[in-house]
ROPA-534160 format. One record per residue (C-alpha): residue number from 1; x, y, z. Coordinates in pm, whole numbers. Example, Ala and Ser with C-alpha at 12.3 -4.5 7.8 and 13.67 -1.06 7.14 Angstrom:
2
resi, X, Y, Z
1, 1230, -450, 780
2, 1367, -106, 714
This chain:
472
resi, X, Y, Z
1, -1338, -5308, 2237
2, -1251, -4944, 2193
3, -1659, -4918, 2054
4, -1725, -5044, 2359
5, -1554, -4830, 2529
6, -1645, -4525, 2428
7, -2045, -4622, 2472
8, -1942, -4699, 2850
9, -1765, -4405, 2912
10, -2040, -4199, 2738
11, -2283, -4374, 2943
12, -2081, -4281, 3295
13, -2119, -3928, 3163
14, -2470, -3889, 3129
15, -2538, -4108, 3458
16, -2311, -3829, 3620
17, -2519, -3548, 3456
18, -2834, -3694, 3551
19, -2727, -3681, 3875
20, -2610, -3326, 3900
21, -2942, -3246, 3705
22, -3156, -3367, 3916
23, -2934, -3254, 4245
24, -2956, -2875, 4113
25, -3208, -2840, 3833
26, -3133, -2577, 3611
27, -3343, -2238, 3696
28, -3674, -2172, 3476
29, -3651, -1931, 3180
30, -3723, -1577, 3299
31, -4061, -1436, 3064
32, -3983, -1265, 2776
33, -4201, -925, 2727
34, -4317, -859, 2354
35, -4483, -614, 2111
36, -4790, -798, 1974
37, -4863, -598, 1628
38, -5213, -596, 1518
39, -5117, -612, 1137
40, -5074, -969, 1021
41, -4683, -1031, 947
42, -4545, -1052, 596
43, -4477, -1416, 676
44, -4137, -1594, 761
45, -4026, -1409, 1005
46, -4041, -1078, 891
47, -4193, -749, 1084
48, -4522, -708, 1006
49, -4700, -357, 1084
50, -4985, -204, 1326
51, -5011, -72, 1673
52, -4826, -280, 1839
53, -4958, -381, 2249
54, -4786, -540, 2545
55, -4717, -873, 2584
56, -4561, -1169, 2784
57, -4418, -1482, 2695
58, -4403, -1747, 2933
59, -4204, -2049, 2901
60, -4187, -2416, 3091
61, -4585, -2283, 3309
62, -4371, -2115, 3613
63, -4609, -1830, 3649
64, -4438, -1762, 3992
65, -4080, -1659, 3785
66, -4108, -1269, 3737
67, -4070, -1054, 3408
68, -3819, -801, 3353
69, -3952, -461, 3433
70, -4176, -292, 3159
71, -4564, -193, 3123
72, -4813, -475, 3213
73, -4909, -720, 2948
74, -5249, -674, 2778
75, -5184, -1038, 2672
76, -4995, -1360, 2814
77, -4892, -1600, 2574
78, -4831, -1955, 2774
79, -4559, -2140, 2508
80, -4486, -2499, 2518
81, -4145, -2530, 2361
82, -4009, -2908, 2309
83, -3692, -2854, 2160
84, -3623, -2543, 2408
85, -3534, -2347, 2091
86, -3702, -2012, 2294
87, -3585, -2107, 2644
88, -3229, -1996, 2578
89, -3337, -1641, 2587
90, -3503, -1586, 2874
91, -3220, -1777, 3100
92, -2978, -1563, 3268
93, -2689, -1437, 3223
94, -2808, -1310, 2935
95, -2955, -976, 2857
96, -3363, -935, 2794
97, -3393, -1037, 2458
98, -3610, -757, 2217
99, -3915, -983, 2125
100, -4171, -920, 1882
101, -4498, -1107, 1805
102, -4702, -1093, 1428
103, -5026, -1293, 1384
104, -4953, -1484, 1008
105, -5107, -1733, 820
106, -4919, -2079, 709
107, -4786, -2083, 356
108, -4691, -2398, 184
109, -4305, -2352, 0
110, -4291, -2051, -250
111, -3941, -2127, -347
112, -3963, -2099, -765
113, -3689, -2367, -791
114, -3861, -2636, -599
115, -4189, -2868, -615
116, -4447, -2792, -318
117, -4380, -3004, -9
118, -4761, -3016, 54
119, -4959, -3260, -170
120, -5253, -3022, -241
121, -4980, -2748, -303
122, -5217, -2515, -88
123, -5193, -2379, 264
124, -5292, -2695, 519
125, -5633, -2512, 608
126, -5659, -2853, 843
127, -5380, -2711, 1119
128, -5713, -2469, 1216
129, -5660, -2184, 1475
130, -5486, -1918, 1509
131, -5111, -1854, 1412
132, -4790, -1646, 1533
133, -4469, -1583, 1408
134, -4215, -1458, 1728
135, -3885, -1346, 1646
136, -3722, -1317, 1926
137, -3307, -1269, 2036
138, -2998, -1137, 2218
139, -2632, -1010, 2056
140, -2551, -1414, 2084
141, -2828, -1575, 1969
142, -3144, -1541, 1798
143, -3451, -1770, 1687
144, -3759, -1738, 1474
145, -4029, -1935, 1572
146, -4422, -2019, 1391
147, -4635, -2049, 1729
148, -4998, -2251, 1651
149, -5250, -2102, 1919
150, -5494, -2336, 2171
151, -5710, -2245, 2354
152, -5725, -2033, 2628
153, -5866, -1784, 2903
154, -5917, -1400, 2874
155, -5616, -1252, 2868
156, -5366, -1562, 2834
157, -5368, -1742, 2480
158, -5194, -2082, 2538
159, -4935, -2162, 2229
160, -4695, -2441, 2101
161, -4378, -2399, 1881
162, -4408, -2585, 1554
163, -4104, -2454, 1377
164, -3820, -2253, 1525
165, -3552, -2136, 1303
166, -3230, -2013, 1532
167, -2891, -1927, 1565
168, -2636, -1884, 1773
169, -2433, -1608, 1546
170, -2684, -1316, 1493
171, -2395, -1120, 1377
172, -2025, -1214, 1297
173, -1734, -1015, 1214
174, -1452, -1217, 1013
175, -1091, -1153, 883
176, -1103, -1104, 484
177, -965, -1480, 366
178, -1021, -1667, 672
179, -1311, -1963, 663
180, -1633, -1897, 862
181, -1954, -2052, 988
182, -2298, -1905, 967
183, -2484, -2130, 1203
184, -2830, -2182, 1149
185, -3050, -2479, 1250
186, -3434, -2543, 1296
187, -3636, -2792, 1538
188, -3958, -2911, 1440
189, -4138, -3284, 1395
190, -3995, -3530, 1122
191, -4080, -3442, 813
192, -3890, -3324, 473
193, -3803, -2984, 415
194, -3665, -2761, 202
195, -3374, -2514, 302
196, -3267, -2189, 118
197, -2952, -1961, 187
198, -3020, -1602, 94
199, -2739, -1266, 32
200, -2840, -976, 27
201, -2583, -671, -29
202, -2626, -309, -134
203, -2972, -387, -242
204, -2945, -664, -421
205, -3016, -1019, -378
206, -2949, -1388, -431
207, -2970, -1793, -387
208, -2592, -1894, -226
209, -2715, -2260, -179
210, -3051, -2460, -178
211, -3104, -2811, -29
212, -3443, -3062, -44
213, -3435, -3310, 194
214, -3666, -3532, -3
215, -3398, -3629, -299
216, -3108, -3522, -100
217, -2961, -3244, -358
218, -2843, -2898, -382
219, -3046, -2763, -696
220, -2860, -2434, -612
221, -2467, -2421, -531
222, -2280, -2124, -494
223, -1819, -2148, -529
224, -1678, -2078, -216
225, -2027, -2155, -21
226, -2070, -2508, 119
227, -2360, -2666, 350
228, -2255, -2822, 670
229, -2602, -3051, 715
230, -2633, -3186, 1071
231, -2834, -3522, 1134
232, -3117, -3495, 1366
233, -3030, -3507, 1738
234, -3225, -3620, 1988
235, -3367, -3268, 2095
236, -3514, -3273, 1734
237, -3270, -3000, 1613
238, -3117, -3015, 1258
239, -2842, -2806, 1205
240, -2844, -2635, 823
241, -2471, -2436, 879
242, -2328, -2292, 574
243, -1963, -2218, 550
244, -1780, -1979, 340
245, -1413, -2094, 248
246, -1295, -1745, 219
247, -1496, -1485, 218
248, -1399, -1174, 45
249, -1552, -804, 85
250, -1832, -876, -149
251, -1946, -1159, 75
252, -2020, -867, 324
253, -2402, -809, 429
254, -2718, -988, 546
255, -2832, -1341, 533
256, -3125, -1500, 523
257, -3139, -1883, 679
258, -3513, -2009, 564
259, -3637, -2326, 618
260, -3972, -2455, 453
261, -4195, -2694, 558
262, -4556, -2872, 432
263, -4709, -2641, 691
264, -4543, -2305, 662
265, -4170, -2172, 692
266, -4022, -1916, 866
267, -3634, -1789, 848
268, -3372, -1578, 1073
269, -3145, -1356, 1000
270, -2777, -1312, 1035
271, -2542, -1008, 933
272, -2175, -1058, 885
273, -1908, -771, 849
274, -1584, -876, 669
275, -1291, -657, 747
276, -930, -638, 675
277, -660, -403, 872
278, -438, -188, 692
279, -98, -316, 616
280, 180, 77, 649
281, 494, 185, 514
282, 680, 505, 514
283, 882, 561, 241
284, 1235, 725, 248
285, 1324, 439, 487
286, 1612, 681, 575
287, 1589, 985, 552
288, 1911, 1203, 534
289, 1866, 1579, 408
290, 2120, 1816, 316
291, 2099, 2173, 486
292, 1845, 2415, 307
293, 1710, 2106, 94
294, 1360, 1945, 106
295, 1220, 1607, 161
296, 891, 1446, 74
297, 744, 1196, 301
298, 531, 895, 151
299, 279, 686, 337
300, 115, 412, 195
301, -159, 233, 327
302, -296, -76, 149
303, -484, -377, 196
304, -723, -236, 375
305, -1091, -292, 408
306, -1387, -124, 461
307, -1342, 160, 290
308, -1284, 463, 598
309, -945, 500, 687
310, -755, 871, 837
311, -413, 898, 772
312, -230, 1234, 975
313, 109, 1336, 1069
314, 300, 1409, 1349
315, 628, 1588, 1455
316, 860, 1555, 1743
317, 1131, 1770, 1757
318, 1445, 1670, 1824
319, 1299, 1319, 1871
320, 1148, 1392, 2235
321, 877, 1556, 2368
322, 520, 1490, 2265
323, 376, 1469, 1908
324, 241, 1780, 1715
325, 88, 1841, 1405
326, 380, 1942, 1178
327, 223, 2252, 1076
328, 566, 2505, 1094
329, 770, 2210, 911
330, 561, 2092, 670
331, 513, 2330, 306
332, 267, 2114, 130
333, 45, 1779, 236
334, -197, 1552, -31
335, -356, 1223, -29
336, -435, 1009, -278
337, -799, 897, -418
338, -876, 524, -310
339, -762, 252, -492
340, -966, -95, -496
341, -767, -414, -562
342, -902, -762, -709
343, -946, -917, -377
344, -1185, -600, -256
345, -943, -446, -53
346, -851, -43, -58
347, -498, 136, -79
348, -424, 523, -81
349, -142, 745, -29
350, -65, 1036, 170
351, 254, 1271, 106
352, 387, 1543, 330
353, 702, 1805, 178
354, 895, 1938, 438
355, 1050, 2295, 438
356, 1411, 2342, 376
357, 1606, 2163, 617
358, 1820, 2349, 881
359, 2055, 2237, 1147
360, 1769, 2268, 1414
361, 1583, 1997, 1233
362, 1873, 1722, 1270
363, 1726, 1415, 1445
364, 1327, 1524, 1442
365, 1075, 1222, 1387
366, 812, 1227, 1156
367, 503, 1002, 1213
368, 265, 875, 977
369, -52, 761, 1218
370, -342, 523, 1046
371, -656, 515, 1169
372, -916, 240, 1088
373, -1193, 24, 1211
374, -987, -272, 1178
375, -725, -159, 1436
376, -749, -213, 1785
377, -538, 127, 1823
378, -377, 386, 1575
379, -89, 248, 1382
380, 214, 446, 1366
381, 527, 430, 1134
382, 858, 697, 1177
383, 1133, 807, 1078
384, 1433, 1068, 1207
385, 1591, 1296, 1050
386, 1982, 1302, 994
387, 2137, 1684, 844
388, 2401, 1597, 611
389, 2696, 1811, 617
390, 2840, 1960, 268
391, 3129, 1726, 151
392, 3452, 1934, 162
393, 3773, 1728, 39
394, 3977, 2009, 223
395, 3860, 1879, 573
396, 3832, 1519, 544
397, 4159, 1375, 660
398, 4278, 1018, 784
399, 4381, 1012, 1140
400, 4460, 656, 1186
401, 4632, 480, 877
402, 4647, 150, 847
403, 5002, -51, 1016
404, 5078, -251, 694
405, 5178, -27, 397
406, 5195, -278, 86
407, 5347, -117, -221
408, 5152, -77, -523
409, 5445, -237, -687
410, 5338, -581, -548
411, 4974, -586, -662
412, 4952, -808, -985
413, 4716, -642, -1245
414, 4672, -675, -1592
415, 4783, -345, -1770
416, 4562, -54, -1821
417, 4277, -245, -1632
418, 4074, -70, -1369
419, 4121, -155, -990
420, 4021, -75, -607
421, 4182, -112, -286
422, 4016, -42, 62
423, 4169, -37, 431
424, 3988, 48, 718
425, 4099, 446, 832
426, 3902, 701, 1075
427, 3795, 1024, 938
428, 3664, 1349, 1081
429, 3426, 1552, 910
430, 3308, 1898, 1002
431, 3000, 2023, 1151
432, 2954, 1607, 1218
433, 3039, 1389, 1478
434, 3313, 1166, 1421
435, 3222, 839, 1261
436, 3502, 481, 1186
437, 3481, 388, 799
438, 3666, 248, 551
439, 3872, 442, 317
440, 4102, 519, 92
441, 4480, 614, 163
442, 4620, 791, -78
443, 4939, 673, 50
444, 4911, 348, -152
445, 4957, 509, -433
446, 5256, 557, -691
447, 5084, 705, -968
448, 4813, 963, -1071
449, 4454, 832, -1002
450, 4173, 1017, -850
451, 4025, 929, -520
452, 3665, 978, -386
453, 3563, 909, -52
454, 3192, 872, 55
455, 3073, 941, 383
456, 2742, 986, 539
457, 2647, 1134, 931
458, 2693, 976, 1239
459, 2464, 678, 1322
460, 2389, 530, 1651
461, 2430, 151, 1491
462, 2773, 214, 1344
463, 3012, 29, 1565
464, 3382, 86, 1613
465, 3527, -65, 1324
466, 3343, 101, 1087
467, 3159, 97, 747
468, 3312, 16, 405
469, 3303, 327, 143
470, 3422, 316, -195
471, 3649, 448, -421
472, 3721, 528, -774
């Protein structure tokens, strides 16, 4: 029933597409102008060299549709796509794709690890005529495709797709740790075929994953790099996907989606850029400076990735006004050398050592400001300044002692055992604002014991009430 179901509602879907389809038919792809290079191509795909001449690709025969602006063609190529694996291209909105044509010759599978897909293990010398390789593509999509020429007037060579290697993520851009596709897929007729995932980093390269249709295995396998193997739709696309379950830094670079069949291959290219943003903290948390003292500033900046990252600091005197370089309040700046965790990731440090603090430096901000590919803006951390007064005994004095005196007689202790009492007092401290706290009253007590009190500057967060101190 629910089977049943879903095949009727399916089938009300593509009756009501059929019907908008054939009300408003979608427009004809625009032709795409190439550079036809003289110099045959290296073969799957790749640039070939030579003087390269004007040229036109036409999709769909609607000679009437006209070419984005550019010289006039020397040569028209007239391309009969079936699985519309060009078409995408030339159909606005998108932008003119760059296009580039090299004549090539067929190769049968080179791959070392696997048996040729052709029985006579040569090139099919019977597909005749004369051969292409277009590699053609936008920012959002891309294809690679192995044209076999026809025949054809002076000036127009008439061609048909045979293999078409594409994609719809030329380039990605992924979060270090978080799972991504690289989608690649091909359309050509039934028959087996062999695919092949390539890396290739910093000059180096190597096999992530290999699949042969014909026994349905994976002679290579990569950790961390799985195959996401679509069936065969109806358009005669096969999708060939390969997902990485967390790619890392070293996962970073360019990769190569090839697809081999008996009568040639051809491949397209992808390039993914891993990146991380930096994770900042400023270390004192709080910092409070005593008059003609110094302070150093920490920054720390880890977990970044790639490597380029500017770290600079800022003052703002007396917490307002705009941000400066802290060039008159600053003796003595360094930064640290980079630091690569496991993972692939970079840290470094950068230190600032202020001057002697004076009284005209009590509530400045100091800003530690990150810079880094991976930030949509500059990332900021602070922290004020708070002047600590000296600590003189003589002028700290309790205004408001507590209502309930209790003896000392009445506490229970065991003899010669150490003990503290608290009880909530306000003090008054000079050169400071007052500030509520806990303290000690000295009234409590009936015999000789010394008392400390501990105090620290006003605070904007301290409530009325206070903040407990000790004693000993």
């Amino acid at each position: 029933m629910a089977a049943g179901l879903r095949l009727l509602l399916a089938g009300l879907f593509w009756s009501q597409f059929r019907v908008e389809f054939a009300a408003s038919p979608p427009p004809s792809p625009a032709p795409v102008r190439c550079a036809l290079l003289e110099g045959e191509g290296r073969g799957g795909g790749l640039p070939g060299g030579g003087k390269a001449r004007p040229a036109l690709l036409r999709f769909g025969g609607d000679a009437e549709t006209p070419p984005e602006p550019g010289p006039e063609p020397e040569v028209t190529f007239s391309v009969s796509d079936p699985w519309g694996a060009l078409t995408p291209l030339g159909v606005p909105p998108r932008a003119p794709p760059s296009c580039e044509l090299n004549p090539t010759n067929p190769q049968t599978v080179s791959a070392p690890w696997s048996r040729p897909l052709h029985p006579d293990a040569r090139s099919p010398q019977a597909a005749g005529g004369q051969w292409w390789v277009a590699a053609v593509g936008t920012p959002q999509y891309s294809a690679t495709a192995l044209l076999q020429g026809g025949t054809g007037t002076e000036g127009t060579i008439t061609a048909a797709v045979s293999l078409a290697v594409l994609t719809n993520t030329p380039t990605l851009r992924v979060r270090v740790g978080s799972p991504t596709h690289l989608h690649c897929a091909f359309a050509a007729p039934p028959s087996p075929f062999i695919l092949e995932w390539r890396h290739q980093s910093r000059g180096a390269g190597r096999v992530l994953l290999a699949y042969d249709s014909s026994t349905a295995r994976a002679p290579r396998t990569t950790p961390g790099a799985e195959l996401l193997l679509g069936t065969r739709d109806g358009d005669g696309v096969t999708a060939v996907t390969l997902r990485l379950v967390r790619p890392s830094p070293g996962d970073e670079g360019t990769y190569i989606c090839s697809v081999f069949l008996p009568h040639g291959h051809t491949q397209t290219v992808l390039q993914l850029d891993v990146f991380e943003p930096p994770k900042v903290t400023l270390s004192p948390k709080n910092l409070v400076v005593t008059p003609g003292t110094s302070a150093e500033l920490q920054c720390h900046v880890s977990g970044f990735y790639p490597l380029d990252v500017t770290v600079t600091w800022q003052h703002r005197a007396g917490g307002s006004g705009p941000s400066r370089s802290p060039r008159d309040t600053v003796m003595d700046s360094w930064t640290s050398g980079h630091r690569q965790a496991a993972d692939g990731t970079y840290s470094r440090t950068a230190a600032a050592r202020l001057i002697p603090a004076r009284p005209q430096h009590h509530g400045d901000v100091y800003s530690c400001v990150v810079t880094h590919t991976a930030l949509a803006k500059p990332m900021r951390v602070s922290v004020r300044l708070l002047l600590a007064a000296a600590r003189p005994e003589e002028e700290t004095k309790v205004t408001s002692p507590p209502k309930n005196k209790i003896p000392l007689k009445y506490l229970q202790t065991p003899q010669n055992s150490p003990f503290s009492f608290q009880c909530l007092a306000e003090i008054t401290v000079t050169s400071t604002p007052a500030l509520s706290t806990s303290a000690l009253n000295k009234e409590f007590f009936t015999q000789k014991c010394s008392v400390s009190v501990w105090w620290c500057p006003h605070k904007p967060d301290l409530g009325v009430g206070g903040r407990e101190l000790g004693a000993n």
